[in-house]
N, C-alpha and C positions, 0 to 999 in steps of 0.2 A: 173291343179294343181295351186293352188296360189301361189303368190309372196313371198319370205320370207321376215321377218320383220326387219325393220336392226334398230340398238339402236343409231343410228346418233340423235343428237339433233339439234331441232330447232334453229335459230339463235333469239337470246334475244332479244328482242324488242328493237330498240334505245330508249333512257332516254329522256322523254320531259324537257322543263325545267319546268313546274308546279312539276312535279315530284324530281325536285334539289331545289324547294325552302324550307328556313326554316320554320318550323312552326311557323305558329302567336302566338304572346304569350296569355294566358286564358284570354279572357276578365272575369270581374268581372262580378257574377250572383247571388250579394247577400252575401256581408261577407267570401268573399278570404281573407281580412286584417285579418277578425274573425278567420279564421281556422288557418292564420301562425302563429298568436299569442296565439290559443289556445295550437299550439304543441309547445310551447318553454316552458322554467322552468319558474316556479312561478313567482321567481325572475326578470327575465329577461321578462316576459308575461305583471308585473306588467309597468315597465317604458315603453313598447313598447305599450302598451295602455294610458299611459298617452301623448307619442310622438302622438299619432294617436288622440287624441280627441282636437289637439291643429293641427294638418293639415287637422281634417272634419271641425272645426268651421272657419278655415282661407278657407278654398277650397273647400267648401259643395257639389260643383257640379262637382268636381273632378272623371275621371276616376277610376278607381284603376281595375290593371292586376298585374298578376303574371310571373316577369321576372326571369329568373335566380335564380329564387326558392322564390323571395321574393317581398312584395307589391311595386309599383309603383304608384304615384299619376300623373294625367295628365291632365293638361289643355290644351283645344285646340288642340289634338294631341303629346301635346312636353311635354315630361318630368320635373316635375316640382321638386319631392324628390322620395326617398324612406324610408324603412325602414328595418332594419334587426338584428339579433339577432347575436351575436358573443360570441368565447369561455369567453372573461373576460370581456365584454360590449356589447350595443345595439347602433346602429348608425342611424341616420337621415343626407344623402345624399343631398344633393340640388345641383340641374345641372341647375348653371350660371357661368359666368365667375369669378374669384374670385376678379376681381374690382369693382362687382359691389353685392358682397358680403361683406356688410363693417362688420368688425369685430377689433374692438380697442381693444376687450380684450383677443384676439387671441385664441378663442377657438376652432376653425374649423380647422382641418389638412387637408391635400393633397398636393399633388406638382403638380396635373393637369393642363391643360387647363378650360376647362369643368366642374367639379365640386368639393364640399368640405365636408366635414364628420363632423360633431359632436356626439363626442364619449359622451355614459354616459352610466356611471359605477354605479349614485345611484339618487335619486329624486333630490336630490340637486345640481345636472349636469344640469338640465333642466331649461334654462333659459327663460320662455315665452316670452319675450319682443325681446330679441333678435335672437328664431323661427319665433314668427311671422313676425319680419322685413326681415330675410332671404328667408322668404318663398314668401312674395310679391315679394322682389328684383327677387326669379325663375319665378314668372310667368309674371312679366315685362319682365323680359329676354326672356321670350319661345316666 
């Protein structure tokens, strides 16, 4: 006669830690910038592409992943901006310290450590002189 079968379960395998780490964020494969900006409103697609063509001609050889749902630029590893789309504006991030983000005419918000925001709400928000100098001060800093 055979043995009956009993419904005891196995004990779970311990948890490696390859298994507890986070996922790496997407590297870029060719216009990840392209498809966030495609799915945002007109509106808002419009100045996130003008942000974007003024951080490829500053950082041409610029990573770009997709963090926390939105493009990152990266030189060397280190985080240099981002970019992203919000309910009443579009923002361009820069991760340096804010000393070495001069800004006289106080456009860039945050109270971080780490980095600073420029909000824009219409083309006339966008100051190239003043990206492009924030944007070398990130990647001096990185």
């Amino acid at each position: 006669m055979a043995a009956p079968k009993t419904d005891a379960k196995k004990p779970a395998a311990k948890r490696t830690a390859a298994v507890a780490k986070k996922p790496a964020a997407k590297k870029a494969s060719g216009g990840v910038d392209d498809r966030y900006i495609a799915e945002q409103p007109a509106d808002k697609a419009a100045l996130l592409a003008k942000l974007r063509a003024i951080v490829k001609k500053e950082l041409p050889d610029a990573d770009v992943t997709i963090k926390w749902g939105v493009p990152f630029y990266q030189s060397n590893g280190k985080n240099v901006c981002s970019l992203a789309a919000f309910k009443d504006f579009v923002g361009i991030n820069f991760f340096a310290s804010p000393s070495v983000l001069i800004d006289p005419s106080k456009k860039l918000e945050g109270g971080g450590k780490t980095m600073r925001m420029l909000k824009v709400r219409t083309a006339s928000d966008i100051d190239n002189a003043s990206i492009v100098r924030w944007l070398k001060a990130a990647v001096a800093a990185a």
